[in-house]
ZAMARGU-4260 file (C-alpha; in steps of 0.2 Angstrom, whole numbers, plus 5000, padded with zeros to 4 digits):
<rodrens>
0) 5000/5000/5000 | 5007/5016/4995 | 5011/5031/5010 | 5006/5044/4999 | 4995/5059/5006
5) 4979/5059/4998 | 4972/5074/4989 | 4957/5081/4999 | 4939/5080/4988 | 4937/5094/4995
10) 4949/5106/4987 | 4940/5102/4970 | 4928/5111/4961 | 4911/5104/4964 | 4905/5106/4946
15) 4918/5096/4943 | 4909/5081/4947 | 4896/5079/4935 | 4906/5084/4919 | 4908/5069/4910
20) 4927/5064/4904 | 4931/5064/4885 | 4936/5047/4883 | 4946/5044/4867 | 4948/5032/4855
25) 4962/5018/4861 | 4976/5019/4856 | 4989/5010/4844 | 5001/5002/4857 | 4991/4997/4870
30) 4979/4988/4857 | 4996/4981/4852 | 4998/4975/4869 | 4981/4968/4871 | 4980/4961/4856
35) 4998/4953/4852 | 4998/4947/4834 | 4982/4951/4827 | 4981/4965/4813 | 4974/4980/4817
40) 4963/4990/4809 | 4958/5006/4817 | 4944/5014/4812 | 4936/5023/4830 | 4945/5040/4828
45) 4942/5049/4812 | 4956/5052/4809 | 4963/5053/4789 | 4973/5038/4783 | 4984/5048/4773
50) 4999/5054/4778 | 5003/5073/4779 | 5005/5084/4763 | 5021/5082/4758 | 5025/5098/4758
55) 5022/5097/4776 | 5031/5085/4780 | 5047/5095/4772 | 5042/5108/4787 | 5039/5098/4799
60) 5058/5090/4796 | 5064/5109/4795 | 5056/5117/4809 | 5063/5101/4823 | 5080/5108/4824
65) 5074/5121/4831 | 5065/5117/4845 | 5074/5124/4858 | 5064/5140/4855 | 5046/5145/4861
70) 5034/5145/4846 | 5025/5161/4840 | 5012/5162/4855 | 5000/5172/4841 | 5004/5159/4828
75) 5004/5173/4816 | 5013/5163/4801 | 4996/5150/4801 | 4983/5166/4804 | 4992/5176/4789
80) 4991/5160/4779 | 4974/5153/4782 | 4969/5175/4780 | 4975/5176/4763 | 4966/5158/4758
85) 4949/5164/4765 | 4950/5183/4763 | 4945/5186/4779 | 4957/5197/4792 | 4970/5187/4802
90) 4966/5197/4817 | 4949/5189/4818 | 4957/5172/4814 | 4963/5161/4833 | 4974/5146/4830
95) 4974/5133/4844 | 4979/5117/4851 | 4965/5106/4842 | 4949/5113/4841 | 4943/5102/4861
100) 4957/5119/4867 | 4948/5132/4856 | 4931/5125/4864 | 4936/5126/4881 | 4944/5143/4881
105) 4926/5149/4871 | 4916/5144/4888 | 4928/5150/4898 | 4926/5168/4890 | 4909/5169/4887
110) 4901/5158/4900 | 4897/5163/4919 | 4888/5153/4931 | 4869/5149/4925 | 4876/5154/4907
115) 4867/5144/4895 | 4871/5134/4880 | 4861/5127/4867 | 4866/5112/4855 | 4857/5096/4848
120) 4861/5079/4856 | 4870/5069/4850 | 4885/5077/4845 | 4902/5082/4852 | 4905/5082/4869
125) 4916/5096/4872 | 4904/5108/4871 | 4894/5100/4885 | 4911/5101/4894 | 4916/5115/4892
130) 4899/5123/4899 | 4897/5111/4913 | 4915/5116/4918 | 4911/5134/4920 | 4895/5129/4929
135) 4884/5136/4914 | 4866/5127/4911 | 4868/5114/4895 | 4854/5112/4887 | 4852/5096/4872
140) 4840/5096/4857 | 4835/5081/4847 | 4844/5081/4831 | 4832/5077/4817 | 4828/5059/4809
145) 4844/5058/4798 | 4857/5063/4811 | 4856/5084/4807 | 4855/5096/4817 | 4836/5103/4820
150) 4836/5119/4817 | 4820/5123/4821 | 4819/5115/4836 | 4836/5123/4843 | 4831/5141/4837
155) 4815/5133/4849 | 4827/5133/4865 | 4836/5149/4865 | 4830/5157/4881 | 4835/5173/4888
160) 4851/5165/4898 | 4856/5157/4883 | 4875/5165/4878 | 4878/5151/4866 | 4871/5142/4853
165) 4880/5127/4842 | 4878/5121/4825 | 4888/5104/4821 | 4887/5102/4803 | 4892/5089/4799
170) 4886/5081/4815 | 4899/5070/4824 | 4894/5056/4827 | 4882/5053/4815 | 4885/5064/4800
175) 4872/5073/4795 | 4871/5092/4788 | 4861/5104/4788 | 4857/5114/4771 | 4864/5131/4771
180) 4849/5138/4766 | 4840/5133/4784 | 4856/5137/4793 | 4857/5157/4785 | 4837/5158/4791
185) 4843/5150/4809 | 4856/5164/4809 | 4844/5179/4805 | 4833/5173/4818 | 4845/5172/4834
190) 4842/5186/4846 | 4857/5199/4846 | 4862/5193/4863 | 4867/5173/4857 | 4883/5167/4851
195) 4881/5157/4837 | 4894/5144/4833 | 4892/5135/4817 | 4907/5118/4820 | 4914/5113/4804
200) 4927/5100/4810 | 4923/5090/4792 | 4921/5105/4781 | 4935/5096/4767 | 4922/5083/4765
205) 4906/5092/4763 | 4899/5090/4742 | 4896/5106/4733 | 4883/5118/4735 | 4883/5114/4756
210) 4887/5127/4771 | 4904/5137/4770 | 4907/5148/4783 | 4919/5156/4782 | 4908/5163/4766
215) 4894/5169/4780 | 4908/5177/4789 | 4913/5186/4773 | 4896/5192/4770 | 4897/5201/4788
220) 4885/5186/4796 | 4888/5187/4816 | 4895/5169/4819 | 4911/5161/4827 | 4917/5146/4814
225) 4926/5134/4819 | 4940/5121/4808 | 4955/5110/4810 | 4969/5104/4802 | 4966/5085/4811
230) 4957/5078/4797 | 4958/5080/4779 | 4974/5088/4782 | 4983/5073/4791 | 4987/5083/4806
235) 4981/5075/4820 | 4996/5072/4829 | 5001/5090/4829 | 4985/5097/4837 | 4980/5112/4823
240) 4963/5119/4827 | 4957/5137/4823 | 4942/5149/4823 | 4938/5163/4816 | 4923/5175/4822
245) 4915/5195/4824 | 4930/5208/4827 | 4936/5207/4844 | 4936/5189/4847 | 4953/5188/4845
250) 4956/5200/4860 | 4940/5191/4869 | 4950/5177/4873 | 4967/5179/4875 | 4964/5182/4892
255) 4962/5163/4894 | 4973/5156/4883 | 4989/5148/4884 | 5004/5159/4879 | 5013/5145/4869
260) 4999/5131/4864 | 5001/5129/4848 | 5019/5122/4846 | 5033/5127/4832 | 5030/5110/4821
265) 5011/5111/4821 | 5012/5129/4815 | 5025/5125/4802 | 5015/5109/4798 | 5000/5120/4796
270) 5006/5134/4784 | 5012/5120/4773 | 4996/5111/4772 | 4988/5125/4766 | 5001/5130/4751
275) 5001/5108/4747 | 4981/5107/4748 | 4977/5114/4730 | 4988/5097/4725 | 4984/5085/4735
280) 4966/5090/4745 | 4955/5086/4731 | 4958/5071/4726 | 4960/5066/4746 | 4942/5072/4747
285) 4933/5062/4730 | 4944/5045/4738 | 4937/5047/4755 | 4919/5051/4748 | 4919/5037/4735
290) 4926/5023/4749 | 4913/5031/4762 | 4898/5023/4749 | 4907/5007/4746 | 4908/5004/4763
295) 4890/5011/4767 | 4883/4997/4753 | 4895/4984/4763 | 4887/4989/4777 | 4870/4989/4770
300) 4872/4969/4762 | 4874/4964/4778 | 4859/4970/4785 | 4863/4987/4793 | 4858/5004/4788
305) 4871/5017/4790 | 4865/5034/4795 | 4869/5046/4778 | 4885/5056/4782 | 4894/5070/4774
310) 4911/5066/4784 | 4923/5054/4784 | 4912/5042/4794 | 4899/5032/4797 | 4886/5030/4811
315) 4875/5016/4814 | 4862/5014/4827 | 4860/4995/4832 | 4853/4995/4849 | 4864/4998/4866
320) 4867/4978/4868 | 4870/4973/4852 | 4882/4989/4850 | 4893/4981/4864 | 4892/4965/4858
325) 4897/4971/4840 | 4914/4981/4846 | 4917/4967/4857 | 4919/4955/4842 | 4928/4967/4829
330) 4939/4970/4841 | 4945/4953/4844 | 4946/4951/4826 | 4958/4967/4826 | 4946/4980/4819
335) 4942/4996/4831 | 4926/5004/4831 | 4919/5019/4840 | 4904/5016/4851 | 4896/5031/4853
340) 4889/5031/4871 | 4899/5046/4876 | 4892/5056/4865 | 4873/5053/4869 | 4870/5039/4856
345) 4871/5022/4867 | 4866/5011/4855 | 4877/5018/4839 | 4894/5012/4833 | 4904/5027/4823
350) 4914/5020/4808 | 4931/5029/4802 | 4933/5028/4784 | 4949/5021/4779 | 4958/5014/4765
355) 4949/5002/4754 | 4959/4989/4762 | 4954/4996/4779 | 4936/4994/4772 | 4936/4975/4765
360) 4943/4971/4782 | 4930/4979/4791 | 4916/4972/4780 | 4925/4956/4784 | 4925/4956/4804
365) 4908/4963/4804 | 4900/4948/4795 | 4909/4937/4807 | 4904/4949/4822 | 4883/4948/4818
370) 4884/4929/4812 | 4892/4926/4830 | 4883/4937/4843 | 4866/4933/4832
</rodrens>
């Protein structure tokens, strides 16, 4: 037994006790570990099967000698760059470690005690967080039958405490989007004293015609946008999120940030990206769209029926047993799945879309998963 002094409860923060951990998806070594010799095929984390750009790359080799200084703390080099892509002012443009740290230090500058929020259930789970850490009032809306957000039924709950109000599009876990023309009425509706915040974590894979905004923005819309470099980029061991918003919002926060969160490599990484996406982005996007159908029809044949998603994943709602016993089998076949539990859907499995050998290994393990738990 260890002599260690305890820490006393009582010196934590109350609220603390009913925010729910982010739990992530597992990773590679200690599925190693479990697993021994058995191929894996990870598909629970969304992240992008490709490698960086290699452009970025070539940074990322260039800026590690020179580690041994502090990084930019405005990350000005990734605000002038993603500025002159979108033609929007860098000064309205905040770069972060991942978009979870742009949503915490968001609550933290808007939200006071009995603060509320407003977003559709379910979806990600760092807004819920992030409120119930700064002890505002969290409030879910049911999304709509195909896994969008409900417009309607949000613009519905705003009250006069509501501060905040969140638009995931595509929805994670399940994919779904709402039509731009629905989301520029939900805008003009808001009353002048809520926040909206329109989450575009999987922007890169949204088809033509869809939501853009950073184009609302553009047009003088009052929103806060929120992106990352994690996904279709290939950077999601660097930690690249950013957001861009109204004038001020730069200021607004930097209160609460961290002086240095964004490190040196990640910022080189990320200015990269954008000069190698015009190469390589496109054809990134029609590979991951094309092998999201394929696997969708897999999935289909064998008897399940994939929410639709404009992301690079699938959702699948099979019941909260079943969901279990399904990621219980794939995963002793080597195949890692996401249940979905922890972001409000206890019955849905979320599916990374991979390489297309990733998929026919997938479709595999799941035949073998239903025949044996049914």
């Amino acid at each position: 037994m260890s002599n260690a002094p305890h820490l006393d409860p009582a010196l934590i923060r109350p609220t603390l006790a009913s925010v729910q951990p982010y739990v992530p998806g597992r990773p590679l070594a200690e599925l190693r570990r479990e697993l021994g010799d058995v191929p894996i095929t990870k598909l629970a984390s969304n992240e992008g099967p490709y490698p960086p750009f290699p452009l970025a790359i070539d940074a990322i080799q260039r800026a590690a000698a020179e580690q041994n200084l502090y990084p930019d703390p405005g990350a000005w080099a990734v605000r002038d760059a993603l500025a002159e892509r979108h033609g929007f002012p860098a000064e309205r443009i905040v770069v972060g470690n991942g978009m979870d740290s742009l949503i915490k230090v968001l609550c933290m500058t808007f939200l006071d005690p009995g603060d509320e929020i407003v977003m559709c259930w379910p979806s990600f789970v760092s807004y819920r967080q992030g409120a119930t850490v700064e002890a505002a009032t969290w409030t879910p809306v049911p999304l709509d039958p195909g896994g969008a957000y409900d417009l309607d039924a949000l613009a519905a709950a705003v009250t006069p405490a509501t501060k905040i109000v969140v638009v995931v599009s595509p929805n994670n876990p399940t994919g779904g989007v709402v039509r731009d023309a629905d989301l520029r009425r939900f805008l003009e509706a808001l009353p002048p004293h809520v926040l909206p915040v329109l989450d575009e974590a999987y922007f890169e894979y949204l088809p033509p015609g869809s939501h853009d905004g950073m184009a609302l923005l553009r047009e003088g819309r009052y929103l806060v946008v929120m992106r990352t470099f994690s996904k279709a980029y290939g950077l999601a061991g660097l930690r690249v999120g950013w957001m861009a918003g109204p004038e001020g919002i730069a200021e607004a926060m930097s209160p609460v940030r961290n002086a240095f969160d964004v490190n040196a490599v990640a910022q080189a990484a990320a200015v990269a990206s954008l000069e190698d996406a015009p190469a390589h982005l496109p054809q990134r996007i029609a590979e991951a769209s094309a092998e999201r159908e394929r696997m969708a029809e897999g999935l289909r044949a064998l008897g399940l029926e994939p929410l639709p998603s404009s992301a690079n994943f699938l959702f699948v709602d099979v019941g909260d047993a079943e969901a279990k016993a399904i990621d219980a089998a794939l995963t002793r076949r080597g195949v890692i799945v996401r249940p979905t539990a922890g972001f409000g859907a206890h019955g849905g499995l979320r599916i990374t879309v991979g390489l297309p050998e990733q998929t026919d290994r997938l479709l595999v393990a799941m035949a073998e998963a239903l025949q044996e738990i049914r």
